[in-house]
C-alpha positions in Angstrom: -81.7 -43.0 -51.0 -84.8 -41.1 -50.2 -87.4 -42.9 -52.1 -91.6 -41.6 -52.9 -94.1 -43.9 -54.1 -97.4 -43.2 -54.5 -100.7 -45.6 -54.5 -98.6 -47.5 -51.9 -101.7 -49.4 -50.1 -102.5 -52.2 -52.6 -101.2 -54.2 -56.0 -97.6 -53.3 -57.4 -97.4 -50.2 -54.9 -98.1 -52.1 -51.9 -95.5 -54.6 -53.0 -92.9 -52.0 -53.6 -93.1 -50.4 -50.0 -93.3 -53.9 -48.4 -89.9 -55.0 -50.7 -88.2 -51.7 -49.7 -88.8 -52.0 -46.5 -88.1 -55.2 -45.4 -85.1 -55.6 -47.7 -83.2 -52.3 -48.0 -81.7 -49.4 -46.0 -83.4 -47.0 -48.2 -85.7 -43.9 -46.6 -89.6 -44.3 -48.1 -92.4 -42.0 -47.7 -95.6 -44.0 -49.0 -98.5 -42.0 -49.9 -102.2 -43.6 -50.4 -105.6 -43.0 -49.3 -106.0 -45.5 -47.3 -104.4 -44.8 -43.8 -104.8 -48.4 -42.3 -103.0 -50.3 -45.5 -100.2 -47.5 -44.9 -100.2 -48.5 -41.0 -100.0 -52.0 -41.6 -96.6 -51.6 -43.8 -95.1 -50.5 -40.9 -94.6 -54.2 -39.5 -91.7 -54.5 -43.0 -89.8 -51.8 -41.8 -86.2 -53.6 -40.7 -83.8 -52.0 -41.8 -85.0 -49.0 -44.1 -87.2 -46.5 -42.4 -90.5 -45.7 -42.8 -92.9 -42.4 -43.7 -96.6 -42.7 -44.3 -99.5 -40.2 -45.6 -102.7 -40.3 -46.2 -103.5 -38.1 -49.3 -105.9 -38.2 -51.7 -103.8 -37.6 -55.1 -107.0 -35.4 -56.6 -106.8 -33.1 -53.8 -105.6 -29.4 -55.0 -103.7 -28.9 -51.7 -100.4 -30.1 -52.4 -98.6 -27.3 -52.1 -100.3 -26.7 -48.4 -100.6 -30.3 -47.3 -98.3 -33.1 -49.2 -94.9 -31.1 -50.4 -94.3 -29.9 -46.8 -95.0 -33.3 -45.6 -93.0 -35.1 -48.0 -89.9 -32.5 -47.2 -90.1 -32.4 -43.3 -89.6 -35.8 -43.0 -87.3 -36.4 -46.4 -85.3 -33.4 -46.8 -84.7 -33.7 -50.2 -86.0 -36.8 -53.1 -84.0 -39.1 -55.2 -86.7 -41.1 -56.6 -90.4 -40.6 -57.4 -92.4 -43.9 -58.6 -96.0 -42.1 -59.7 -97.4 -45.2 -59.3 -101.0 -44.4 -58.2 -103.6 -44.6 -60.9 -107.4 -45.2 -61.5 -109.1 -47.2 -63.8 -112.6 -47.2 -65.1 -113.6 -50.1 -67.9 -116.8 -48.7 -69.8 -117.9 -49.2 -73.2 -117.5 -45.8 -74.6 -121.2 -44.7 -74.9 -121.6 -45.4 -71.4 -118.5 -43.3 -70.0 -119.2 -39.8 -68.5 -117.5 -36.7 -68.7 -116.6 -37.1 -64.9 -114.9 -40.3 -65.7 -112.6 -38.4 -68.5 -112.0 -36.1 -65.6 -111.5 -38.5 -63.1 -109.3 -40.4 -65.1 -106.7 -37.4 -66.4 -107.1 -36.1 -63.3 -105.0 -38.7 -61.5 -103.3 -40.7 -64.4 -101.9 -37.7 -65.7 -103.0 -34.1 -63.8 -101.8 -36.0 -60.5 -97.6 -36.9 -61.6 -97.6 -33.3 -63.1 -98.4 -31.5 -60.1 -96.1 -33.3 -57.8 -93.4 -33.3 -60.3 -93.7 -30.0 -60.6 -94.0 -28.6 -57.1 -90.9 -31.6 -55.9 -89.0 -30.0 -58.6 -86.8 -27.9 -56.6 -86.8 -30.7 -54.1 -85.0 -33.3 -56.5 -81.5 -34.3 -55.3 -78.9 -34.5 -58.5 -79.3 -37.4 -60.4 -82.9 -38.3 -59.3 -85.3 -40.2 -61.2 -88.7 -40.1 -61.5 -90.2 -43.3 -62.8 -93.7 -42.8 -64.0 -95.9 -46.7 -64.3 -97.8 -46.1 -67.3 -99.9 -49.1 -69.0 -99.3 -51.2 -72.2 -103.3 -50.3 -73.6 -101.5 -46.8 -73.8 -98.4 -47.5 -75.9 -99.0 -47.0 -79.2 -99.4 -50.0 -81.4 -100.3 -52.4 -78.5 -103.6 -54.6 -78.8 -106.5 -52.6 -77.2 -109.6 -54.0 -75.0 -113.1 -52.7 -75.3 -114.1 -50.0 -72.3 -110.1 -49.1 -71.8 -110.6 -45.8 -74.5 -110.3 -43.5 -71.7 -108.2 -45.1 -69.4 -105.9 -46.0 -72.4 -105.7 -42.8 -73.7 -104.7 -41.0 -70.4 -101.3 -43.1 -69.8 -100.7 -42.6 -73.4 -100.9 -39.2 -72.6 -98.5 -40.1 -69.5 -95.9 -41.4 -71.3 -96.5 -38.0 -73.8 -95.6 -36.2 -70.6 -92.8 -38.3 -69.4 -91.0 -37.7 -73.0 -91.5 -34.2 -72.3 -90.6 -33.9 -68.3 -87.4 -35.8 -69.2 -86.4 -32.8 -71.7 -87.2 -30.2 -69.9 -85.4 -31.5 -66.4 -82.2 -33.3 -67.9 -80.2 -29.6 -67.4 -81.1 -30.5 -63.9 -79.9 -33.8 -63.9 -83.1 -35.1 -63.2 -83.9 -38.2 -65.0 -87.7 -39.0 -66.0 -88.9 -42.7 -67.3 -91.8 -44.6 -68.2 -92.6 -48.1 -67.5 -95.3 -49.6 -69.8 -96.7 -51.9 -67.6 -98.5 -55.1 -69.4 -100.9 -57.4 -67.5 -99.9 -58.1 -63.8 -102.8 -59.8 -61.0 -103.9 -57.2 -59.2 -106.7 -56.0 -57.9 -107.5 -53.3 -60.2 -106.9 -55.8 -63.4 -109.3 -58.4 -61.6 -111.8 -55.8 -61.0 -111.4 -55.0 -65.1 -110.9 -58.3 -66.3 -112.9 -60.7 -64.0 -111.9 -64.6 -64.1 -108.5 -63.6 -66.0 -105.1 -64.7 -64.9 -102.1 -62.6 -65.3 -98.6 -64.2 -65.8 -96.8 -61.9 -63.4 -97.7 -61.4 -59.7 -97.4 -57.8 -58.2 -94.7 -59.2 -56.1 -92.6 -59.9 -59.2 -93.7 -56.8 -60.9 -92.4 -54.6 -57.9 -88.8 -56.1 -57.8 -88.8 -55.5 -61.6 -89.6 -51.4 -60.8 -87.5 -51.4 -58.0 -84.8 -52.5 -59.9 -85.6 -50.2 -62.8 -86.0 -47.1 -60.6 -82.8 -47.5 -58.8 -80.4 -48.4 -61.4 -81.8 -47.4 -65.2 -81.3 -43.7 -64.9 -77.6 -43.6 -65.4 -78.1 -45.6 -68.6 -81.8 -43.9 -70.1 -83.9 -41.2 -70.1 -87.3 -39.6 -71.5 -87.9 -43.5 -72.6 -91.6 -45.1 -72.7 -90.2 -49.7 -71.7 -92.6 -51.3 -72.7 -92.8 -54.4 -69.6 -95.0 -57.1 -70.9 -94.8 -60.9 -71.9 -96.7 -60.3 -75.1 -95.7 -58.5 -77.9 -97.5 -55.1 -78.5 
């Protein structure tokens, strides 16, 4: 399978790549800002093979720079893991209106352009699998500072719901995973001194698993993925 994932050079999307690479046959194209964590995935590639860029996901030029990237080298997609995201803890009085923008602009704004302009690049029966967060499913505990962050994967998995309707006559398939507390570097940088459960190596097999399989089974569903209950 031909097989995108973005915010490939650190936590659960470093982990993905590194897992794909190193243990399947698939064909990935990792996208990420940082061009030297992309490099140093390369050393996983066995048997799969191997496409890097990097893109900044708040760029406007994807229809110039990424999509004929992504299509030279892939042809056509089966899956799409929009797993890049961005997250900004601040008490509410303290947050500005460029961290609302920054924050919808690639948790949200980011998978709807490149859903949208892949659209016609979408093999039959692809999935897109978009990692959304448990502090944006509705009826989960919530944290002080995550209003912001929170509320733009809620509006993700909003999206999600409605991708899946509007793509299913195409027989592409479009899921959420809400994700719950996993030890990465962006929860250690929110949550300093606390100790997630599950690794991002653990977290990655579980996605990998869910992207390549769950699509013949579900669609347009927000999972919640979290050892505590909501």
């Amino acid at each position: 399978m031909n097989i995108v994932v973005t915010g490939a050079s650190q936590g659960i999307g470093y982990e993905m790549v590194k897992k794909l690479l190193s243990e399947t046959e698939h064909e990935v194209f990792a996208l990420a800002r940082n061009k030297e964590k992309l490099e140093m995935l390369q050393k996983y590639a066995r048997k799969a093979t191997y496409h890097y860029l990097a893109f900044d996901l708040l760029s406007e030029n994807y229809i110039e720079d990424l999509i004929p990237q992504i299509v030279k080298k892939l042809g056509k997609v089966d899956i799409l893991i929009n797993n890049a995201g961005l997250l900004i803890s601040k008490p509410l009085k303290d947050l500005t209106n460029k961290d609302f923008d920054d924050l919808f602009n690639m948790n949200v704004k980011s998978v709807f352009k490149l859903v949208r302009d892949l659209e016609s690049y979408f093999n039959k029966d692809a999935h897109v699998v978009n990692i959304t967060s448990m502090g944006g499913f509705q009826g989960s505990n919530k944290f002080p500072g995550m209003s912001l962050y929170s509320a733009s994967k809620g509006a993700l998995g909003i999206l999600t719901e409605c991708m899946a309707e509007e793509l299913k006559d195409k027989h592409i398939r479009t899921n959420a995973l809400a994700i719950g507390a996993v030890q990465t570097e962006m929860l250690s940088k929110a949550f300093p001194g606390y100790e997630a459960p599950v690794n991002a190596g653990e977290m990655a097999d579980f996605v990998i698993d869910f992207a390549l399989k769950s699509h013949h089974y579900i669609n347009g569903k927000i999972i919640p993925v979290s050892l505590s209950t909501p």
